[in-house]
C-alpha positions in Angstrom: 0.0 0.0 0.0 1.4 3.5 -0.8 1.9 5.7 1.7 0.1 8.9 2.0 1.8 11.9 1.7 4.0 13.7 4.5 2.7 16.9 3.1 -1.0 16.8 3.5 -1.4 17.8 6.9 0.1 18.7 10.4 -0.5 15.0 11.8 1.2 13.7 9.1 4.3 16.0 8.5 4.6 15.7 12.7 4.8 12.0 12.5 8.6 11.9 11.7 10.7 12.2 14.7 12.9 14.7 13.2 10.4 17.7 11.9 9.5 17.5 15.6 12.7 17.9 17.1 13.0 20.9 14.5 9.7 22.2 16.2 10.9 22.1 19.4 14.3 23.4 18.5 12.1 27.1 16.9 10.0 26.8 19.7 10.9 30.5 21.0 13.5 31.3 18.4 14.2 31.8 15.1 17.3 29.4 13.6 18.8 29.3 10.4 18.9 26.0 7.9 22.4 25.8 9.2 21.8 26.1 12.6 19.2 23.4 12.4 21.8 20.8 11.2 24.1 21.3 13.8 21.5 21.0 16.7 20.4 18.3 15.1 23.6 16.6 13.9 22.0 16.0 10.1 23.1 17.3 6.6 21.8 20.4 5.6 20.1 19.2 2.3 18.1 16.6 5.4 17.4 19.3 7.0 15.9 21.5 4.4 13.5 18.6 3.2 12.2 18.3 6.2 11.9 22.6 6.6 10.1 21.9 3.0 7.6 19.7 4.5 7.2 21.9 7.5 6.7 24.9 5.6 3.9 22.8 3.1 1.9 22.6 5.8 2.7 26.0 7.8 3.9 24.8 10.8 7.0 26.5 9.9 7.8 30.5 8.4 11.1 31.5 6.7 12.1 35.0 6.3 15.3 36.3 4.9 17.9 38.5 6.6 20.5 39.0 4.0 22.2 35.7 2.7 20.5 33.8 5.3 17.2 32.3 5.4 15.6 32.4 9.3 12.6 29.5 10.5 10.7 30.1 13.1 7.9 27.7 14.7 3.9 29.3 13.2 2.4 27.3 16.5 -1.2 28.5 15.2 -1.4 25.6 12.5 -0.7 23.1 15.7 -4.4 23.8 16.9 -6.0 20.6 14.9 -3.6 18.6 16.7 -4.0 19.7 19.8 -7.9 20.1 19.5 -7.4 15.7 18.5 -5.5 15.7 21.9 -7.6 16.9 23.8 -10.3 15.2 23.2 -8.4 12.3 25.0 -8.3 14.1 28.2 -11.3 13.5 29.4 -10.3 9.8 28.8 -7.8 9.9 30.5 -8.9 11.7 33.8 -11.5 9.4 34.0 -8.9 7.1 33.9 -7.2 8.5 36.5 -9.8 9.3 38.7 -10.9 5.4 38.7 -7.4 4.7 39.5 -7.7 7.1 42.0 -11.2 4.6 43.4 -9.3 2.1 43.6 -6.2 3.4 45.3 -8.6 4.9 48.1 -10.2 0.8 48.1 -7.1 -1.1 48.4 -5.8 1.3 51.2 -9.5 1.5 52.9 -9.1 -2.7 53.1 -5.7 -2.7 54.5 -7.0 -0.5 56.9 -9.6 -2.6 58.0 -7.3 -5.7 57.9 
């Protein structure tokens, strides 16, 4: 079966390891191509397919200053994944707060023991 493109959406571009460690890394900052492959220890030309990718699906902005071209993190086209997200929250407090029953059991038993 073909795989669907990298390109088509946040959830997908986000699903390689790498284009999120670039996120994090322009979370708060604004890095050059160059600066990217050092932090992250990859060629350049690696690097800037996976800024291509980013930028695809705007998760990513480039702006020039002089020679150099600067990324920065557009955390705005995020939101679908973290809307997704969080609609497993409420899973997972309720979760939680069942563990939290049971907890509060066990220790009410071994009190009574």
């Amino acid at each position: 079966m073909a795989r669907a493109a990298t390109t088509s959406d946040a959830f997908n571009a986000i699903a390689e390891p790498q284009r999120r460690r670039i996120l994090d890394l322009l979370r708060g900052r604004e890095l050059a191509v160059s600066e990217l492959a050092s932090e992250l220890d990859l060629p350049q030309p690696g690097v800037s397919k996976h800024l291509r990718v980013l930028r695809e699906v705007e998760l990513v902005r480039v702006r020039s200053d002089g020679k150099q071209r600067l990324y920065c993190l557009n955390a705005r086209a995020l939101r679908p994944v973290q809307e997704w997200i969080g609609g497993f929250a409420e899973f997972w407090e309720a979760s939680f707060d069942r563990l939290d029953d049971y907890v509060q059991e066990l220790k009410e038993a071994e009190d009574d023991d």
